[in-house]
C-alpha positions in Angstrom: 19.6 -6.5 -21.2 16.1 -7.3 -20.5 17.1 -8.2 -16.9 18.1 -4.2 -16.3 15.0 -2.8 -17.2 12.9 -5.8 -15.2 14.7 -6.7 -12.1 15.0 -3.2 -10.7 11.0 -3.0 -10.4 10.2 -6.4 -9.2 9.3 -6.6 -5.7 11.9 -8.8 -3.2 11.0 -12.1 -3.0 9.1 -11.7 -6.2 9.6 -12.9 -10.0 9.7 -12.3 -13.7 9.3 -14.8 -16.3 11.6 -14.2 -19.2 10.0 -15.7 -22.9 13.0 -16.6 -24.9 12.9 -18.7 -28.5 16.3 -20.0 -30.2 19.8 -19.5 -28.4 18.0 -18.5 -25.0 21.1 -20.8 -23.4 23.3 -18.0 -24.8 21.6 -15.6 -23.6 20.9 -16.8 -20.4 24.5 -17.4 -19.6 25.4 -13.7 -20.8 23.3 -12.4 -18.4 24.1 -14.1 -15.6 26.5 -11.7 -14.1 23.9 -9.0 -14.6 21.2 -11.1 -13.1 23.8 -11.4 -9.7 24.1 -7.8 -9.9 20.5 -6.4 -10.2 19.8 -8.5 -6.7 18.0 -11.8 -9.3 18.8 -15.4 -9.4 17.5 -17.9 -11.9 15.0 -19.9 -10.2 13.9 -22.5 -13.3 14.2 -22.7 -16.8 11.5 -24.7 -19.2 12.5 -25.5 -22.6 9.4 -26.4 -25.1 8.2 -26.9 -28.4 5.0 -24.9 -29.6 2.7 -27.3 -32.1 3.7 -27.2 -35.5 6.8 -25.0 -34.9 10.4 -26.7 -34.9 12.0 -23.3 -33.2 12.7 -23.9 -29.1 11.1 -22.1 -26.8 12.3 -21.3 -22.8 10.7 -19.8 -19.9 13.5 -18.5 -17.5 12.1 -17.7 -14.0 14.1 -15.3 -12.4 13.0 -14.3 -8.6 14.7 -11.2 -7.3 16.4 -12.3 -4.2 18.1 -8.7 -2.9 17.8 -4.9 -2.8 18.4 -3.9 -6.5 21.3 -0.9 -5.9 19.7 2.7 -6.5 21.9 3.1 -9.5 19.6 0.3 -11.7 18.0 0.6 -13.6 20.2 3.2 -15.8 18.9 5.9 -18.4 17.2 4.7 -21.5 19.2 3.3 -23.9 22.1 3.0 -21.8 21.8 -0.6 -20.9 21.6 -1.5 -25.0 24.8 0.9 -25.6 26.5 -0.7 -22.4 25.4 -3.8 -21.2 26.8 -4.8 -17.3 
Protein backbone atom coordinates (compact mmCIF):
# COMPACT_ATOMS: atom_id res chain seq x y z
CA UNK A 1 0.00 0.00 0.00
CA UNK A 2 1.06 3.47 -0.51
CA UNK A 3 1.25 3.85 3.28
CA UNK A 4 4.45 1.12 3.26
CA UNK A 5 6.46 2.83 1.00
CA UNK A 6 5.58 6.57 2.64
CA UNK A 7 5.36 6.17 6.29
CA UNK A 8 8.67 4.49 6.87
CA UNK A 9 10.57 7.76 5.60
CA UNK A 10 8.50 10.38 7.16
CA UNK A 11 10.08 11.96 10.05
CA UNK A 12 8.20 11.52 13.78
CA UNK A 13 5.80 13.95 14.38
CA UNK A 14 5.70 14.64 10.73
CA UNK A 15 3.04 14.02 7.83
CA UNK A 16 2.11 12.82 4.34
CA UNK A 17 -0.90 13.85 2.46
CA UNK A 18 -2.36 10.99 0.57
CA UNK A 19 -4.38 12.28 -2.98
CA UNK A 20 -7.17 9.81 -3.45
CA UNK A 21 -10.22 10.14 -6.18
CA UNK A 22 -13.32 7.64 -6.18
CA UNK A 23 -13.66 4.80 -3.32
CA UNK A 24 -10.80 6.56 -1.14
CA UNK A 25 -13.31 5.52 1.89
CA UNK A 26 -12.43 1.96 0.83
CA UNK A 27 -9.25 2.41 0.74
CA UNK A 28 -8.76 4.30 3.64
CA UNK A 29 -10.38 1.69 5.81
CA UNK A 30 -8.15 -1.14 4.27
CA UNK A 31 -5.23 0.48 5.31
CA UNK A 32 -5.90 1.29 8.49
CA UNK A 33 -4.34 -1.60 10.23
CA UNK A 34 -1.28 -0.90 8.12
CA UNK A 35 -1.34 2.74 8.93
CA UNK A 36 -1.27 1.50 13.04
CA UNK A 37 1.49 -0.64 12.10
CA UNK A 38 4.00 1.57 10.19
CA UNK A 39 3.87 4.01 13.53
CA UNK A 40 0.87 6.58 11.33
CA UNK A 41 -2.53 7.69 12.36
CA UNK A 42 -5.01 9.47 10.19
CA UNK A 43 -5.01 13.03 11.23
CA UNK A 44 -7.92 14.55 8.66
CA UNK A 45 -9.58 13.71 5.73
CA UNK A 46 -11.04 16.34 3.04
CA UNK A 47 -13.42 15.17 0.59
CA UNK A 48 -13.93 17.69 -2.67
CA UNK A 49 -15.10 18.23 -5.88
CA UNK A 50 -12.65 19.70 -8.72
CA UNK A 51 -14.68 22.31 -11.18
CA UNK A 52 -16.33 20.68 -13.88
CA UNK A 53 -15.53 17.06 -12.76
CA UNK A 54 -18.30 14.93 -10.96
CA UNK A 55 -15.50 12.27 -9.62
CA UNK A 56 -14.74 12.83 -5.56
CA UNK A 57 -11.71 13.76 -4.57
CA UNK A 58 -9.95 13.22 -0.69
CA UNK A 59 -6.94 14.39 0.92
CA UNK A 60 -6.09 11.95 3.89
CA UNK A 61 -3.52 13.53 6.23
CA UNK A 62 -1.66 10.91 7.91
CA UNK A 63 1.08 12.21 10.65
CA UNK A 64 3.45 9.47 11.78
CA UNK A 65 3.07 9.25 15.41
CA UNK A 66 5.92 6.38 16.36
CA UNK A 67 9.24 4.67 15.44
CA UNK A 68 8.37 2.82 12.12
CA UNK A 69 9.89 -0.94 13.00
CA UNK A 70 13.32 -1.54 11.06
CA UNK A 71 11.54 -4.22 9.04
CA UNK A 72 9.33 -1.40 6.96
CA UNK A 73 9.48 -0.62 4.57
CA UNK A 74 9.88 -4.26 2.74
CA UNK A 75 11.66 -5.08 -0.72
CA UNK A 76 10.11 -3.73 -3.81
CA UNK A 77 7.34 -5.19 -4.88
CA UNK A 78 6.69 -7.02 -1.84
CA UNK A 79 4.15 -4.72 -0.30
CA UNK A 80 1.89 -5.02 -3.89
CA UNK A 81 2.38 -9.01 -3.75
CA UNK A 82 1.64 -8.95 0.14
CA UNK A 83 -0.03 -6.23 1.51
CA UNK A 84 0.07 -5.99 5.81
Amino acid sequence: SLSEYCIPFVKQDGCFISYKSGKASDEMNSAKNAIKLLGGRIENVLKFNLPDSTVDRTLITIKKIVATPKKYPRTAGKPSREPL
